[in-house]
Backbone as CSV, one residue per row, in Angstrom:
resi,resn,N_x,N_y,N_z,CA_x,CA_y,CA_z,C_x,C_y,C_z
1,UNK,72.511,-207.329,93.473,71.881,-206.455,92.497,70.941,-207.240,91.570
2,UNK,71.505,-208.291,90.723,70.548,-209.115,89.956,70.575,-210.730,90.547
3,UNK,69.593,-211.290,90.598,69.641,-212.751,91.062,68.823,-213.403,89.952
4,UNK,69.441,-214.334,89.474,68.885,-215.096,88.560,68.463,-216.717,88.858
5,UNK,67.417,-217.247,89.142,66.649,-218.225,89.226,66.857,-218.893,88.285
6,UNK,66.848,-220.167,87.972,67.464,-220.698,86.956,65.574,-221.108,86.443
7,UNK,65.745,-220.292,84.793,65.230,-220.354,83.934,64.555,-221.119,82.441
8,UNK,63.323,-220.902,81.967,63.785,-220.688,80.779,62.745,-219.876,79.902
9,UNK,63.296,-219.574,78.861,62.429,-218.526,78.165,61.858,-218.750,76.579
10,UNK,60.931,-218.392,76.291,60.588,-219.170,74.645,59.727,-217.956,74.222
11,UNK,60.243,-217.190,72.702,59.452,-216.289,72.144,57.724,-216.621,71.886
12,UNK,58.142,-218.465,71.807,56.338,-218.591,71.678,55.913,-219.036,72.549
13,UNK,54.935,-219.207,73.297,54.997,-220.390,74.415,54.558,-221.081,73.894
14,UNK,55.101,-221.879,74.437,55.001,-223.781,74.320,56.180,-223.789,73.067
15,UNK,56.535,-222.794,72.895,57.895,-223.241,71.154,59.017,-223.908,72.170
16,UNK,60.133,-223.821,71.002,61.513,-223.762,71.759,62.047,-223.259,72.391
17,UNK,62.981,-223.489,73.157,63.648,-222.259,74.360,64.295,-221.226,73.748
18,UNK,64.193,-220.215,73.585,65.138,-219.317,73.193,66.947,-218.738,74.434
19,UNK,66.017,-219.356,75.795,66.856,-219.109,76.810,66.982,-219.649,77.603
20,UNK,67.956,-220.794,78.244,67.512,-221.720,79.152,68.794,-221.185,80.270
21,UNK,68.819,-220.979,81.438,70.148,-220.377,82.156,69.723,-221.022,83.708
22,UNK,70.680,-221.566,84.306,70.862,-221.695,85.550,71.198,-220.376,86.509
23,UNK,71.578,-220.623,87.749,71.157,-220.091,88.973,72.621,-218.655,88.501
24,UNK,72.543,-217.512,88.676,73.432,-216.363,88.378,72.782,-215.635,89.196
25,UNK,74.548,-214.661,89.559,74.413,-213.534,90.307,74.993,-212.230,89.961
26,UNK,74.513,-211.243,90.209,75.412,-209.937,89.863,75.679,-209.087,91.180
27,UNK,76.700,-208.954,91.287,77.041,-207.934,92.829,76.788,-206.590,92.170
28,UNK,76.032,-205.555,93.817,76.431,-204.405,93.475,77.690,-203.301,93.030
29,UNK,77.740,-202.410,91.890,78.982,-202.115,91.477,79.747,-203.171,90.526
30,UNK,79.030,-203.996,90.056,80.294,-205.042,89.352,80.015,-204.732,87.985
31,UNK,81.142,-205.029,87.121,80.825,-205.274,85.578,81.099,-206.262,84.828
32,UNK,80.022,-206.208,83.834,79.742,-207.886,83.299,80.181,-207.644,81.786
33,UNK,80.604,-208.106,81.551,80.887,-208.179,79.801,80.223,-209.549,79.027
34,UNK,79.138,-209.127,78.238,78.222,-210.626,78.128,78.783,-210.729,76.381
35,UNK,79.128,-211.739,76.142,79.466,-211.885,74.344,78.778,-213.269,74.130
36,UNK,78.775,-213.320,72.854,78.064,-214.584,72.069,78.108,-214.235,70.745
37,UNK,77.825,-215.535,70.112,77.451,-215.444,68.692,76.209,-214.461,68.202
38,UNK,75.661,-214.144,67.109,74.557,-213.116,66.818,73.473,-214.645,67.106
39,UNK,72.481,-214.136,67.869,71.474,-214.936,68.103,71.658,-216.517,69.109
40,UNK,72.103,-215.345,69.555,72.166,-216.746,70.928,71.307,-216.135,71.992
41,UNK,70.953,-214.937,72.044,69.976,-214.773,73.098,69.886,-213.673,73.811
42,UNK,71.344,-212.776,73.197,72.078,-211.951,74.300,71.065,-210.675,74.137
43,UNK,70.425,-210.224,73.639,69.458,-209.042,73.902,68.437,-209.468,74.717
44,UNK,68.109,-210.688,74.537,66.700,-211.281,74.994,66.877,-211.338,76.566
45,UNK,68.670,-211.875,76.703,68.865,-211.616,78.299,68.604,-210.112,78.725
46,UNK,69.175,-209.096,77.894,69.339,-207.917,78.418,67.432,-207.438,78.863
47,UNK,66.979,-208.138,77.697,65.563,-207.777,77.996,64.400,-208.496,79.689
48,UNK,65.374,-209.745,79.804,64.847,-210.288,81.040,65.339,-209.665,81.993
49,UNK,66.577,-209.201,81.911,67.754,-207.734,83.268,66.364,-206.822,83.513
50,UNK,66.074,-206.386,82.243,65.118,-205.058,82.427,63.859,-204.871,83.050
51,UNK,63.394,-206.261,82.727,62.114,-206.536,82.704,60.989,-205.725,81.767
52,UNK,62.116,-205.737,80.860,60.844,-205.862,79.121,60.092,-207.201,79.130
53,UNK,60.850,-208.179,79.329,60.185,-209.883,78.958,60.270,-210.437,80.584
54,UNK,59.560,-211.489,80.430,59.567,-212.521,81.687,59.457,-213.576,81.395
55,UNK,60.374,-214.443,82.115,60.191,-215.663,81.788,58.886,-216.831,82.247
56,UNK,59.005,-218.106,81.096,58.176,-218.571,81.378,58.037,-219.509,82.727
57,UNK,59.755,-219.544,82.725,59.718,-220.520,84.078,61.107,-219.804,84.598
58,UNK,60.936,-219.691,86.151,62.456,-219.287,86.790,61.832,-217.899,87.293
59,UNK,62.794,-216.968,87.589,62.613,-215.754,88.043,64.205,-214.727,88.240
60,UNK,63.655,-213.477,87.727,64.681,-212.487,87.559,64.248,-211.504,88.366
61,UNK,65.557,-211.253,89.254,64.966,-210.450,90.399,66.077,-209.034,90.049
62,UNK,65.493,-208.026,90.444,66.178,-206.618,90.359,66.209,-206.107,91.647
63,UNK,66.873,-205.706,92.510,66.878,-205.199,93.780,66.432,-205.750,95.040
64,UNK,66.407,-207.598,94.654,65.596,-207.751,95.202,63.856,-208.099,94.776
65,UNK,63.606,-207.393,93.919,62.076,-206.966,93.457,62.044,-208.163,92.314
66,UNK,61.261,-208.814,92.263,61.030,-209.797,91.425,60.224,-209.313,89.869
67,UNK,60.609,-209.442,89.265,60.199,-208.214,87.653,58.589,-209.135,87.160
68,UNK,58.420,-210.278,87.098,57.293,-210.633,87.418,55.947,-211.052,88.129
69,UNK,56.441,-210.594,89.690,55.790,-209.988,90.703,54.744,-208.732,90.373
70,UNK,55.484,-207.995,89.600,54.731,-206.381,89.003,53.885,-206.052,88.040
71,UNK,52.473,-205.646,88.074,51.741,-205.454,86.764,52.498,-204.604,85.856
72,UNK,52.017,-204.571,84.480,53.508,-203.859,83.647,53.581,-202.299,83.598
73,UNK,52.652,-201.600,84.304,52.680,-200.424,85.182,53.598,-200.137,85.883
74,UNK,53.517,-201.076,86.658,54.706,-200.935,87.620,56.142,-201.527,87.571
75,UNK,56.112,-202.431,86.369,57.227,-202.371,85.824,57.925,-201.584,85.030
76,UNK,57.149,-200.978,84.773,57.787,-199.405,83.747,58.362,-198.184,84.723
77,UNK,57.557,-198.632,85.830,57.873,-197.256,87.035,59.006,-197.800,87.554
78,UNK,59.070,-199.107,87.944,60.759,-199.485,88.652,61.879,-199.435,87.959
79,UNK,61.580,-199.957,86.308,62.627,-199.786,85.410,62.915,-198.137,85.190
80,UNK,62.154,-197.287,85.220,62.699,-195.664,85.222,63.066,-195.181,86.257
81,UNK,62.957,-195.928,87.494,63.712,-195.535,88.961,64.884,-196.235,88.823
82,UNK,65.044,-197.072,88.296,66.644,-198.062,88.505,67.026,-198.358,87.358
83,UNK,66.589,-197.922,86.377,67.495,-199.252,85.056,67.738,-197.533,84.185
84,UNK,69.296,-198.142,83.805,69.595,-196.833,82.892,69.919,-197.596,81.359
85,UNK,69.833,-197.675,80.396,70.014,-198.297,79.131,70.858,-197.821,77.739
86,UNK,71.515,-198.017,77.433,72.602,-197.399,76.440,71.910,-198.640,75.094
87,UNK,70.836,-197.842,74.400,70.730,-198.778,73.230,71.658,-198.861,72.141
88,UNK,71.424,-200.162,71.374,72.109,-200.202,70.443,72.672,-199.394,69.137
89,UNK,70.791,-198.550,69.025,70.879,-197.311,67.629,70.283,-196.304,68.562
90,UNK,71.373,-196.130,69.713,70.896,-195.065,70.731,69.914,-194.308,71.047
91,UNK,68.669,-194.564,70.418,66.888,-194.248,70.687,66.879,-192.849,71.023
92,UNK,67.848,-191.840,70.820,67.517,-190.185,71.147,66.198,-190.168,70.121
93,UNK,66.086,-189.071,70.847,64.591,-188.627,69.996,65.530,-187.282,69.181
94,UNK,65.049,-187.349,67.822,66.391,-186.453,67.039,65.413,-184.510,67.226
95,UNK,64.113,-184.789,67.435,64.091,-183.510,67.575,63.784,-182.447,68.342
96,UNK,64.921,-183.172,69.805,65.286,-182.328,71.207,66.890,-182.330,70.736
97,UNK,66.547,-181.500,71.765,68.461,-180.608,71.674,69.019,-182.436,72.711
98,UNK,70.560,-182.021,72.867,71.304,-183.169,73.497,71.182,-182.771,74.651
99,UNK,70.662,-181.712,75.404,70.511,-181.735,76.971,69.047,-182.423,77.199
100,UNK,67.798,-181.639,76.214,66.722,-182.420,76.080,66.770,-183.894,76.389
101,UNK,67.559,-184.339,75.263,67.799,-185.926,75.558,68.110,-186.447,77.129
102,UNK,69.116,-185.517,77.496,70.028,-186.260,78.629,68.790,-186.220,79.804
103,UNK,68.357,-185.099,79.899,67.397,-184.968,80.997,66.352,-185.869,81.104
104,UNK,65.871,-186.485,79.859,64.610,-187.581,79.628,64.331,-188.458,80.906
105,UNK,65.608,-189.151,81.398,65.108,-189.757,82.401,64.389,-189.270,83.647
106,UNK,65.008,-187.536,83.897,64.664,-187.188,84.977,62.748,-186.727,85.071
107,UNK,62.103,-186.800,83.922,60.810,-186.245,83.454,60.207,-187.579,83.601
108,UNK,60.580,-188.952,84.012,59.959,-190.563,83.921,60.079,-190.669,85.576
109,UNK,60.726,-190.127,85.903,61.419,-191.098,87.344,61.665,-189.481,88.431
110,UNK,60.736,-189.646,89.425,61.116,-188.722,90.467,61.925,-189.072,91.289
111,UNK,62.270,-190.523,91.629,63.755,-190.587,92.366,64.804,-190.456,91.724
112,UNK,64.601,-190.491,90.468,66.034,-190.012,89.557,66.384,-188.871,89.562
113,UNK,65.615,-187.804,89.521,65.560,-186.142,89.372,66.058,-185.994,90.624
114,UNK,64.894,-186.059,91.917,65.318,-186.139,92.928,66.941,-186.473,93.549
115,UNK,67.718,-187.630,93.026,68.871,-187.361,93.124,69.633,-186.556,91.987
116,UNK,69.620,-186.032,91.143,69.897,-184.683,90.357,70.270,-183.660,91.199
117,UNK,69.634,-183.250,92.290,69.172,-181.772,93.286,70.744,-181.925,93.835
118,UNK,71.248,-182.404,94.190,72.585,-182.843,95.150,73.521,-181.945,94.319
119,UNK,73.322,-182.281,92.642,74.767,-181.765,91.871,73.699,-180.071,90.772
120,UNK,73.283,-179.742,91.937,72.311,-178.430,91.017,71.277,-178.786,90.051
121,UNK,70.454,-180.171,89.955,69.060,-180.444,89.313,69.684,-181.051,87.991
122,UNK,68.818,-181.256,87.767,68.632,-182.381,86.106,69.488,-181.475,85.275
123,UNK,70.118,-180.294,84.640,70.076,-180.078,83.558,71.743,-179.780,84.067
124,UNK,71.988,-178.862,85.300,73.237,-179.207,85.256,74.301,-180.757,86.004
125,UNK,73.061,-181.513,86.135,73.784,-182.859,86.528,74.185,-183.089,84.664
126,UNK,72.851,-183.037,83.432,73.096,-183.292,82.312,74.534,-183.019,81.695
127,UNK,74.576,-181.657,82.061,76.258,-181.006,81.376,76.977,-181.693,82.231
128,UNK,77.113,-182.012,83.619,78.198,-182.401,83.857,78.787,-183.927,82.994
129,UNK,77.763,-184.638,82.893,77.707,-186.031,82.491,78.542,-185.920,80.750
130,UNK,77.766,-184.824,80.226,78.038,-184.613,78.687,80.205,-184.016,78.634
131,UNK,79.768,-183.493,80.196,81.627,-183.063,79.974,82.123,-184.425,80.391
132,UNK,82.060,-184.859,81.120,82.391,-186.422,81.289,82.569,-187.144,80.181
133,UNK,81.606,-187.049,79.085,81.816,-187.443,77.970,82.834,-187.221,77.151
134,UNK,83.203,-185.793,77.538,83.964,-184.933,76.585,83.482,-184.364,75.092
135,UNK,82.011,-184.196,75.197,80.999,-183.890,74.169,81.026,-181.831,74.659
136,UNK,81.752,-181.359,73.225,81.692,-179.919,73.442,80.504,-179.170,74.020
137,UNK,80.854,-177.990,74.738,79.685,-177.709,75.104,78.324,-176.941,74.104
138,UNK,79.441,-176.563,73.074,79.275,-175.545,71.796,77.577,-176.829,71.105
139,UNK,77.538,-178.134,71.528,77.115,-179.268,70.946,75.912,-179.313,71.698
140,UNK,75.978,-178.672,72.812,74.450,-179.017,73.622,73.020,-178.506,73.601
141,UNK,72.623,-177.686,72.548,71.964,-177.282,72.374,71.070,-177.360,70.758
142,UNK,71.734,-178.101,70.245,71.632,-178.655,69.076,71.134,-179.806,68.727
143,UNK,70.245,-180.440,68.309,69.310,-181.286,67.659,70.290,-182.578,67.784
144,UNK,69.577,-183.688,68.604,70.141,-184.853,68.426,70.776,-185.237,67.081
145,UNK,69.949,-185.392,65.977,70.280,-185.966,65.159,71.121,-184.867,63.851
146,UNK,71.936,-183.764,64.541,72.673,-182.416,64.392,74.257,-183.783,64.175
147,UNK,73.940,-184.613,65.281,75.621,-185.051,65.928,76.080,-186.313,65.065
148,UNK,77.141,-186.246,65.212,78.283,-187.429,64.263,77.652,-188.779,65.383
149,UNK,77.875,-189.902,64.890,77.234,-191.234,65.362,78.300,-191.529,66.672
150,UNK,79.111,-191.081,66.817,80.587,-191.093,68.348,79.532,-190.090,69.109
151,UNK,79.290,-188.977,68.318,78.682,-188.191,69.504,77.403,-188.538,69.964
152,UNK,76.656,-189.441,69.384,75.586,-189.590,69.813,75.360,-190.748,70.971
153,UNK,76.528,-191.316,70.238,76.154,-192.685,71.478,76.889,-191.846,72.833
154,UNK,77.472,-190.687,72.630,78.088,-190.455,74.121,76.915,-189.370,74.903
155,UNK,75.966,-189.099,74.392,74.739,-188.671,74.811,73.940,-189.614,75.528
156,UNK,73.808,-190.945,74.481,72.925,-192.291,74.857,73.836,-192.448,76.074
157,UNK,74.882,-192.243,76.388,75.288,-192.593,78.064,75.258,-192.149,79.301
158,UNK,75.252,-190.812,78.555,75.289,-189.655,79.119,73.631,-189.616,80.091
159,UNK,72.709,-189.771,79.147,71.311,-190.003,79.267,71.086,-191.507,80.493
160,UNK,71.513,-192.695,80.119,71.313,-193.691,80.600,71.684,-192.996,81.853
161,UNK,72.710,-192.655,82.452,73.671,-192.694,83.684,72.844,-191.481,84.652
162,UNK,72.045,-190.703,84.105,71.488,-189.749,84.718,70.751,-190.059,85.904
163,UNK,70.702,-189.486,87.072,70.121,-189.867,88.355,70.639,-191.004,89.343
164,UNK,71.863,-191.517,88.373,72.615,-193.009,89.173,71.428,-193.691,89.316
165,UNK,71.190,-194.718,88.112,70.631,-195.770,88.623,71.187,-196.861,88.781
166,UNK,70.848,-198.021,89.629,71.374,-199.095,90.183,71.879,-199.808,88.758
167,UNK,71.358,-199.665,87.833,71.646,-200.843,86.964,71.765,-199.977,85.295
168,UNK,72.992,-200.476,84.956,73.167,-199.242,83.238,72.920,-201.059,82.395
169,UNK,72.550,-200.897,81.523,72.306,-202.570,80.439,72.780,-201.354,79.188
170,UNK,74.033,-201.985,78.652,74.607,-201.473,76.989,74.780,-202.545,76.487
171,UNK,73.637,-202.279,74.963,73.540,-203.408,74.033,74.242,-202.978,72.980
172,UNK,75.379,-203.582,72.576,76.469,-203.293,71.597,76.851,-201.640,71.528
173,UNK,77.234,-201.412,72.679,77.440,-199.445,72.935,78.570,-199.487,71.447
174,UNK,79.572,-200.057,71.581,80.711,-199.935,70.134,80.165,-200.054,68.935
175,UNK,79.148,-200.531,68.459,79.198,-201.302,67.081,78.877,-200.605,66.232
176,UNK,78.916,-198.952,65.970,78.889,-197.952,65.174,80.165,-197.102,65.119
177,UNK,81.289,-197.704,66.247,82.296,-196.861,66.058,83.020,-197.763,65.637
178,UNK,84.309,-196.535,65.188,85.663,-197.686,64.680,86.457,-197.958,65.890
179,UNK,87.760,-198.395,65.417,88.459,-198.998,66.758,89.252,-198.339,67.626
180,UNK,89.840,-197.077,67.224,89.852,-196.285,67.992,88.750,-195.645,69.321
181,UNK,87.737,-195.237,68.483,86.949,-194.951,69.357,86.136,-195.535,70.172
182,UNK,86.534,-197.043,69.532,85.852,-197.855,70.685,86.172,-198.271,72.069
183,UNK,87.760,-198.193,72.089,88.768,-197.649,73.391,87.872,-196.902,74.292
184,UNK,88.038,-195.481,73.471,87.905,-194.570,74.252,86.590,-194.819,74.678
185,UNK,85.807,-194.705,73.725,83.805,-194.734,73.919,83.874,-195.637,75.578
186,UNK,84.964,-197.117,75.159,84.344,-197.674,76.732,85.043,-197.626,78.092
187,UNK,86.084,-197.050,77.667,86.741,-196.034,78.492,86.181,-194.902,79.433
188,UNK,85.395,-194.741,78.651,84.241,-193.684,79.781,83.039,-193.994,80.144
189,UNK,82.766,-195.015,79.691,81.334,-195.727,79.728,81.605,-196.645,81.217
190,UNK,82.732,-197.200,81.508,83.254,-197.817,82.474,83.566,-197.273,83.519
191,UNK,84.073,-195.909,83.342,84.784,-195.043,84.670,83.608,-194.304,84.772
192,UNK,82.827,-193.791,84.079,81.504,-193.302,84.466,80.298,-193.992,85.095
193,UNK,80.158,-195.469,85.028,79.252,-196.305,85.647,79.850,-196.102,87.539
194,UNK,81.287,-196.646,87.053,82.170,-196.780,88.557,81.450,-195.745,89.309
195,UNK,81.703,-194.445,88.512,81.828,-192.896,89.344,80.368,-192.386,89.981
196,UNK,79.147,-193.176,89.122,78.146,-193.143,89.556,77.551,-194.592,90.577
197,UNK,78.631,-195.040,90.357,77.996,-196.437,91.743,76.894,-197.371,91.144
198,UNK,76.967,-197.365,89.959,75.669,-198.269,89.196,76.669,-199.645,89.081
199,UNK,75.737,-201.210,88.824,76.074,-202.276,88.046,76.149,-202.029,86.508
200,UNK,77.273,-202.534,85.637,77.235,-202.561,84.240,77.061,-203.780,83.852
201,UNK,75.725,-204.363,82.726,75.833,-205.531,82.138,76.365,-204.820,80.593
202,UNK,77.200,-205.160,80.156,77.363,-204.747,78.903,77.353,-206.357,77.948
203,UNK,76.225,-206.117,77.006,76.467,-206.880,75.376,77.500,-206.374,74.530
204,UNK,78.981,-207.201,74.238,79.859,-206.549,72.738,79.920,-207.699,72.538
205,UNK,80.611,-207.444,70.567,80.998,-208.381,70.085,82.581,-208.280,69.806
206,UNK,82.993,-207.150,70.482,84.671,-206.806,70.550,84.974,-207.185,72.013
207,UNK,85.244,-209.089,71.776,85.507,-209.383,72.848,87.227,-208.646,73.484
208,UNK,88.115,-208.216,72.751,88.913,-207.033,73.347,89.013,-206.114,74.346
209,UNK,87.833,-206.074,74.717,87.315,-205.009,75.866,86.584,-205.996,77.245
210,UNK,86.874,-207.651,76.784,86.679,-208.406,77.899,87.539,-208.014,79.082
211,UNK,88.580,-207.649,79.126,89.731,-207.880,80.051,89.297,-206.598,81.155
212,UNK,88.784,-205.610,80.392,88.268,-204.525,81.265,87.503,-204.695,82.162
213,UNK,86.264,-205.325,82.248,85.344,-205.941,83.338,85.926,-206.785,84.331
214,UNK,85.144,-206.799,85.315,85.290,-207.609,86.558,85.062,-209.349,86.254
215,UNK,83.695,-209.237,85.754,83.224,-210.342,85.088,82.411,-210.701,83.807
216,UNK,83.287,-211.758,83.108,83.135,-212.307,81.495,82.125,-213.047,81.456
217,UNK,80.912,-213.173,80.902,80.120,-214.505,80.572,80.021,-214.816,79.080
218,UNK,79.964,-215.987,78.634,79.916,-216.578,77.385,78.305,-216.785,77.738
219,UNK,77.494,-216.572,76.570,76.324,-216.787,77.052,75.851,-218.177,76.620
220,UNK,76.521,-218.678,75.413,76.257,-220.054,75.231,77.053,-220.733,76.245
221,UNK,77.937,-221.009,76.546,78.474,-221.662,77.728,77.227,-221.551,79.136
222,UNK,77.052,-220.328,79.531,75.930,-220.379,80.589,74.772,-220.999,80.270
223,UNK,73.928,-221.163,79.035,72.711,-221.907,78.090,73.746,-223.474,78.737
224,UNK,74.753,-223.453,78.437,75.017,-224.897,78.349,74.971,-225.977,79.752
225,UNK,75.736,-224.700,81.049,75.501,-224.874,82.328,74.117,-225.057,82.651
226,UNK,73.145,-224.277,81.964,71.567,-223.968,82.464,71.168,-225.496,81.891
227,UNK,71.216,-225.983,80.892,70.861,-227.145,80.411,71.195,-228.403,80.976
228,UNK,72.352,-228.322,81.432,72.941,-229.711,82.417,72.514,-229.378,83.629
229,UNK,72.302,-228.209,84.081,71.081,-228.428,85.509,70.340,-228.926,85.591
């Protein structure tokens, strides 16, 4: 699913590295639980997964497809066919309803919609995802920014996961809930990736929810491996 070329990356060029990483792999279906200190890099990775950024040296491959191979046209078109994203301050647009939201991907990406048609099209693949959530239904028609901050990020997943894409990236999905709900929140964020057949890279800083994934990375430890290469 992801192949990582051993790297490195610098906000300025020619500055300092912001990211230096040796040779990594991600299997299809697996989940990653990535933690670190604040500012060690860990969005900046999520941003090289996506192919928002590219590095200056090395190469990050998605499907195969090399993310700097692509003019950034066509990196916007592969990332809305395959990459589903659970942001941090969950990026709904507050003034569409929560099905509005969920459907977003399917209006970017015709192979996403396109697989929609299987479970009755984009809007009731949307509800199904939102009951998955366990987000009332009484709630779906109502203005993003209508919903309590639990309910919103279970939209932002709801949304990401739409069309099964190969790859979900959640950058701190917990860090607006309390600890209860952070159980649950990744409790479904996990059995819902499974259920749709996608890879999960997840960023937390509640390393607690390490044990749940397949696979743990320390991201300074990997900087540290990448450096003694």
């Amino acid at each position: 699913m992801i192949d990582i070329e051993p790297l490195r990356y610098a906000w300025t060029p020619g500055g300092q590295d912001t990211l230096t990483l040796g040779r990594l792999q991600v299997s299809t279906g697996q989940t990653v639980f990535l933690h670190g200190p604040s500012g060690c890099g860990k969005s900046t990775l999520l941003g090289l997964l996506a192919g928002v950024l590219t590095p200056q040296q090395g190469r990050v491959s998605l499907l195969g497809q090399d993310w700097a191979a692509l003019k950034a046209g066509q990196r916007d078109a592969f990332r809305a066919d395959h990459v589903g994203v659970v942001f941090q301050q969950f990026n709904l647009l507050p003034f569409l309803s929560v099905l509005d939201n969920v459907t977003l991907p399917c209006r970017f990406s015709k192979l996403r919609r396109s697989r929609c048609q299987a479970s009755g099209g984009p809007e009731a693949t949307a509800q199904s995802w939102l009951q998955r959530m366990a987000l009332p239904e009484a709630l779906w028609s109502r203005r993003a920014d209508a919903l309590s901050v639990g309910q919103q990020q279970r939209v932002a997943a709801a949304r990401a996961l739409m069309g099964q894409p190969e790859l979900i990236l959640a950058d701190e999905p917990t860090s607006a809930l309390d600890a209860a709900l952070r159980q649950d929140f990744m409790g479904l964020l996990l059995q819902a990736t499974r259920d749709a057949g996608s890879t999960l890279v997840c960023v937390s800083h509640d390393e607690q929810q390490a044990v749940r994934f397949d696979v743990q990375w320390s991201l300074p430890a990997l900087q540290q491996a990448g450096v003694s290469a």
